[in-house]
C-alpha positions as CSV (number, residue, x, y, z in Angstrom):
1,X,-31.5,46.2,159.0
2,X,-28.2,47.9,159.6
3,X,-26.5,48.4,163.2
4,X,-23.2,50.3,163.7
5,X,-20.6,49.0,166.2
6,X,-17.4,50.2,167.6
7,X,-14.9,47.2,169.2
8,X,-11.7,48.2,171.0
9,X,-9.2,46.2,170.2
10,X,-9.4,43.7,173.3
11,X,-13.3,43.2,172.3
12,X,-12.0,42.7,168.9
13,X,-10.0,39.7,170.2
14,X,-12.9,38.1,172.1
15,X,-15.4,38.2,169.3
16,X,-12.8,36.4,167.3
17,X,-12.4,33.7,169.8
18,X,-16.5,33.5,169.8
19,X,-16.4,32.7,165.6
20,X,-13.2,30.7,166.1
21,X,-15.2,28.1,168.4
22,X,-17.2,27.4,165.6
23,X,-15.1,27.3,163.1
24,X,-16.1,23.5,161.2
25,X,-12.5,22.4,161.3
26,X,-12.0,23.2,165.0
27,X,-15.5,21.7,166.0
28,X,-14.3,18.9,163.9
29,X,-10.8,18.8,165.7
30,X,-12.0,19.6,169.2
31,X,-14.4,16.5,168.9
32,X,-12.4,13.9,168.0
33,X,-8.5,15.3,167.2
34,X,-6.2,17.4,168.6
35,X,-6.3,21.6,168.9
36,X,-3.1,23.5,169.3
37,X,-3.3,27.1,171.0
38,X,0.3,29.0,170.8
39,X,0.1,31.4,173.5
40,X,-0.8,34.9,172.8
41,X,-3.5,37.7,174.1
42,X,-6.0,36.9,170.7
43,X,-5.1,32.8,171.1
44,X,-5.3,33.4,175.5
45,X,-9.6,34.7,174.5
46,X,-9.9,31.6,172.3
47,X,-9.0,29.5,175.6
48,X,-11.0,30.9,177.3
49,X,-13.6,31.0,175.1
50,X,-12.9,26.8,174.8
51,X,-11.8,25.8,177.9
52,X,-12.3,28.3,180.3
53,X,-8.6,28.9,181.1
54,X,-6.7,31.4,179.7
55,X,-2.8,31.5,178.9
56,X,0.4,33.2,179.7
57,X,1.3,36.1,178.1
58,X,5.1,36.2,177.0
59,X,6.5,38.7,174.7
60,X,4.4,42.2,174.0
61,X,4.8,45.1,172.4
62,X,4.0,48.1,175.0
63,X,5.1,52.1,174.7
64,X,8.7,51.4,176.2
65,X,9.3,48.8,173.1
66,X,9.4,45.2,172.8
67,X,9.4,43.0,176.1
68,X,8.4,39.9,177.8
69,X,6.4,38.8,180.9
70,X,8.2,39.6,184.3
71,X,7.1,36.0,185.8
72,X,6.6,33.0,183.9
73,X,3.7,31.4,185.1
74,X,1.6,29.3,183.5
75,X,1.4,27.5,180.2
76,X,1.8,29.5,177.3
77,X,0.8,27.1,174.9
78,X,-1.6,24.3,175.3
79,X,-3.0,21.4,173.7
80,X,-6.5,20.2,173.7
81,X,-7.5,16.7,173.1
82,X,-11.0,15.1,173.2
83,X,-11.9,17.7,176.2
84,X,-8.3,17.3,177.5
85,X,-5.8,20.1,178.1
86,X,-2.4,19.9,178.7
87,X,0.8,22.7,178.4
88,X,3.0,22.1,175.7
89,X,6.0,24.7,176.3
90,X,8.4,21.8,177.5
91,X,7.4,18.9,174.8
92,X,6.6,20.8,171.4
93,X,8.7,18.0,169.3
94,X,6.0,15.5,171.1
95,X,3.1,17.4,170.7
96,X,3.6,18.7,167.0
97,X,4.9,15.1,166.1
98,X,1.5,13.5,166.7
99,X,-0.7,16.2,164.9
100,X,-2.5,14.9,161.4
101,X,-3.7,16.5,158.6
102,X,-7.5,16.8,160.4
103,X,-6.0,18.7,163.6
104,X,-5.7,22.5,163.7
105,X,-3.0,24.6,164.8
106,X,-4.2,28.3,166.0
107,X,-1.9,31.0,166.7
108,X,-2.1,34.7,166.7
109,X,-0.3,37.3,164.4
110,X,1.9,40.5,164.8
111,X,0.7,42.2,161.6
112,X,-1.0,41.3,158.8
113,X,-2.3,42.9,155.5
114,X,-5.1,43.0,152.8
115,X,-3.5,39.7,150.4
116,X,-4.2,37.7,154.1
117,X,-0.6,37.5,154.7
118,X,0.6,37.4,158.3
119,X,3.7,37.0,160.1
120,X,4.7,36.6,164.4
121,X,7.2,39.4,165.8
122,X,10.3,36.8,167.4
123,X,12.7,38.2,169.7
124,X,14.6,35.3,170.2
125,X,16.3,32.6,167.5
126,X,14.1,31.4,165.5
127,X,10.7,32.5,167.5
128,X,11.9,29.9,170.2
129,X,10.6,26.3,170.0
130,X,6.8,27.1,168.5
131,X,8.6,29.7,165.6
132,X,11.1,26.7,164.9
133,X,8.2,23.9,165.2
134,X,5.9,25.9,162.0
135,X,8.2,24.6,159.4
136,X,7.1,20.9,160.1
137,X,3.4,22.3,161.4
138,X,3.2,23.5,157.5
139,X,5.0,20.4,155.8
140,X,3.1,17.8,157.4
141,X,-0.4,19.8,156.3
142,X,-2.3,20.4,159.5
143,X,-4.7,23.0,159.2
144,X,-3.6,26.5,160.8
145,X,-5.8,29.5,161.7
146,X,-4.0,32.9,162.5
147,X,-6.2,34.8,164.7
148,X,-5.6,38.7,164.4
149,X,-7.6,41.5,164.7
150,X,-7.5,44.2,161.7
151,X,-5.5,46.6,164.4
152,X,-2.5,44.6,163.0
153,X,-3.3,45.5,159.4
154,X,-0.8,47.1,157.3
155,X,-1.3,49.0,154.0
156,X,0.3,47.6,150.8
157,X,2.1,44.0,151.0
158,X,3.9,42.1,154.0
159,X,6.2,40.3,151.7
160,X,7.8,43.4,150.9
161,X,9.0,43.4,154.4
162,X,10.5,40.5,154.7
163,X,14.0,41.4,153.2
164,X,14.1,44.5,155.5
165,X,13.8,43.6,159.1
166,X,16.1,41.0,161.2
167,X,16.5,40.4,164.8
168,X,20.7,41.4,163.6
169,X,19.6,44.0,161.2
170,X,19.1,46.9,163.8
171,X,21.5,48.8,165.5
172,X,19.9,50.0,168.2
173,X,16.2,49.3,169.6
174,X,13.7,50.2,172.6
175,X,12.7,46.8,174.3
176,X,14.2,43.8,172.1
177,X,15.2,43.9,168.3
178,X,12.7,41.7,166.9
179,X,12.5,39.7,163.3
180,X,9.5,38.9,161.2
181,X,8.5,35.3,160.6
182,X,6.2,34.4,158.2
183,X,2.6,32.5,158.4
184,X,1.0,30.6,156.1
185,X,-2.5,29.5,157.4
186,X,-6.6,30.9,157.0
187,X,-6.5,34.1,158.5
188,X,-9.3,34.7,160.7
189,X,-10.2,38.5,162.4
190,X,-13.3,40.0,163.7
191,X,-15.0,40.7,160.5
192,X,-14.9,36.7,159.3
193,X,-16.1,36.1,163.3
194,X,-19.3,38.3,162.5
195,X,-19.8,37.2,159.2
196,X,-19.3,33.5,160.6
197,X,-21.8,33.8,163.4
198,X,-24.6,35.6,161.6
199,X,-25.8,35.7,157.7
200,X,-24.6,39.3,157.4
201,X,-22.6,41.3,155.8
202,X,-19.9,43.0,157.4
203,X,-17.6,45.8,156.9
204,X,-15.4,48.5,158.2
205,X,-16.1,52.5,158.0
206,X,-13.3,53.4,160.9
207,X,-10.1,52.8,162.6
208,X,-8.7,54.4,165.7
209,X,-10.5,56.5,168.5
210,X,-9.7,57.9,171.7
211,X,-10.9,56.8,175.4
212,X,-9.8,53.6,175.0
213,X,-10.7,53.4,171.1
214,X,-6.9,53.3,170.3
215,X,-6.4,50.8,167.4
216,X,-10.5,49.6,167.9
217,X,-12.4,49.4,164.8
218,X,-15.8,50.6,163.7
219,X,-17.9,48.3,161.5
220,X,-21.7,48.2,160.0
221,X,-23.8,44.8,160.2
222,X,-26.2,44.7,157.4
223,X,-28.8,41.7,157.7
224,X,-32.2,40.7,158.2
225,X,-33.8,41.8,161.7
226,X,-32.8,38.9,163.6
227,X,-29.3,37.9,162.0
228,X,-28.1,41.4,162.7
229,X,-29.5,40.6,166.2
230,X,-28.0,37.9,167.4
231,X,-24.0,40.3,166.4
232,X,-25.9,42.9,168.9
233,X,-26.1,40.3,171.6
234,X,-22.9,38.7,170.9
235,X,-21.4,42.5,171.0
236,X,-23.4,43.4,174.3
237,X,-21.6,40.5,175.4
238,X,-18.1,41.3,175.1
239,X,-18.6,44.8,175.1
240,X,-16.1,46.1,178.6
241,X,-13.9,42.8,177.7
242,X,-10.1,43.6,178.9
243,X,-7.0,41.8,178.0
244,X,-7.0,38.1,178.0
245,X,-4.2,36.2,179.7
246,X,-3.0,34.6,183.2
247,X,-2.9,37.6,185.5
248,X,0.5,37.3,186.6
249,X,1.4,37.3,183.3
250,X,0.9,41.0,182.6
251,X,3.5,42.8,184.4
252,X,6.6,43.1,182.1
253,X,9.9,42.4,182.6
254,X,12.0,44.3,185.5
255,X,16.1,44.6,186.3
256,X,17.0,42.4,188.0
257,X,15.3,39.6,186.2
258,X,17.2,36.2,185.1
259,X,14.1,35.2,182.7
260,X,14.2,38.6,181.3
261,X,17.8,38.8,180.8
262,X,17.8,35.1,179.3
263,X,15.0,35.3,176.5
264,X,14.3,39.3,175.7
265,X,16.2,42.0,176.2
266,X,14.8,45.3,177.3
267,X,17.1,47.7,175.3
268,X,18.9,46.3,172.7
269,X,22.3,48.7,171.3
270,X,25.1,47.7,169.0
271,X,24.4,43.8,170.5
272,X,24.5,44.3,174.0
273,X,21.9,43.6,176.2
274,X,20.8,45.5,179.3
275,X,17.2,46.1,181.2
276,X,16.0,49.3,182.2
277,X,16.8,50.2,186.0
């Protein structure tokens, strides 16, 4: 049996956070260790998807560039331990320092490509405490998951990119000048979420739409009768899903604003700062 299905790109994010929830090593982790969300609309459905809350939104790319939330409400990041939740943004050294090798650290992407590399957008110093706390997440050998949709895919290979693009290494930008920092985890994105939840197979035939199709992706589901069922009621079930993330989250960043001003700037020229009026 073969169905075809079409998943914006917020649908996209909340069928991964269905797979991610039964992922072994977070089932594992969740029961008995320690989970680490880093805050971010893909990571935001995986909360919700776990815990029922979801998480604030921070910094976005939308059509005026690269900004950040106007308000700053809400954790961003969280931890979860033995049914327990608790923000992280103002103790990362604590929280990171207690993960072991059997605890998972989850966090979303900014683009990835077809070798499974992946790598966050940062707009400020070192991606801010999380983007500074990865080195020692990937020394000390706890298990991270990138959750990204294929939206975020890029053709030939990320590394490439690396050497090109800086935070310092623009001279102008709409919305802050951003920098690339690598990942090194499992990626995860819709496609292993299907293939995850089901015995099927899985795999893409479009990209892109219009109507709110922008960046979705269409996929077939080959099976038997009732595996490729149970991805038809999982679908019906996210199909209409919007963006995940604390409501007040979502508007960006305004003039005047001092948590704007402080951590992204929304145009960014010959290194000075100002926001749009």
């Amino acid at each position: 049996m073969r169905i075809q299905i079409s998943l914006t790109v917020s649908e996209s994010k909340r069928l991964i956070a269905k797979g991610i929830k039964y992922l072994p090593v977070v089932t594992k982790a969740l029961k008995g260790g320690r989970v680490i969300l880093k805050g971010g609309t893909t990571t935001s459905a995986i909360s919700e998807e776990i815990c029922n809350q979801p998480l604030r939104l921070s910094g976005r790319f939308v059509p005026e560039g690269a900004l950040t939330a106007r308000d700053k409400v809400g954790p961003h990041s969280i931890l979860i331990e033995r049914g327990n939740v608790k923000g992280i943004d103002d103790s990362w050294d604590e929280a990171i320092s207690k993960l072991q090798a059997d605890d998972v650290f989850i966090t979303g992407a900014n683009v990835i490509d077809a070798f499974g590399n992946a790598a966050l957008a940062i707009g400020v110093r070192g991606g801010g405490p999380p983007g500074k706390s990865l080195s020692s997440i990937f020394g000390e050998g706890v298990k991270v998951i990138i959750a990204a949709g294929t939206e975020k895919m890029i053709s030939g290979d990320l590394h490439h990119l690396f050497p090109k693009v800086g935070r310092k290494c623009v001279d102008s930008s709409y919305g802050a000048a951003v920098g690339l920092l690598p990942l090194l985890g499992n990626l995860f994105t819709e496609i292993d979420s299907i293939t995850l939840l089901a015995k099927v197979d899985c795999f893409i035939i479009a990209k892109g739409g219009m109507g709110g199709m922008e960046g979705g992706t269409t996929v077939v589901i080959e099976g038997e009768p009732g595996e490729v069922e149970k991805i038809d009621q999982i679908y019906q079930g996210v199909k209409g899903s919007g963006i995940s993330g604390i409501p007040g989250s979502l508007p960006n960043c305004e003039s005047p604003n001092p948590y704007c001003n402080e951590h992204m700037a929304c145009i960014y020229k010959k290194g000075k700062k100002t926001c749009f009026k």
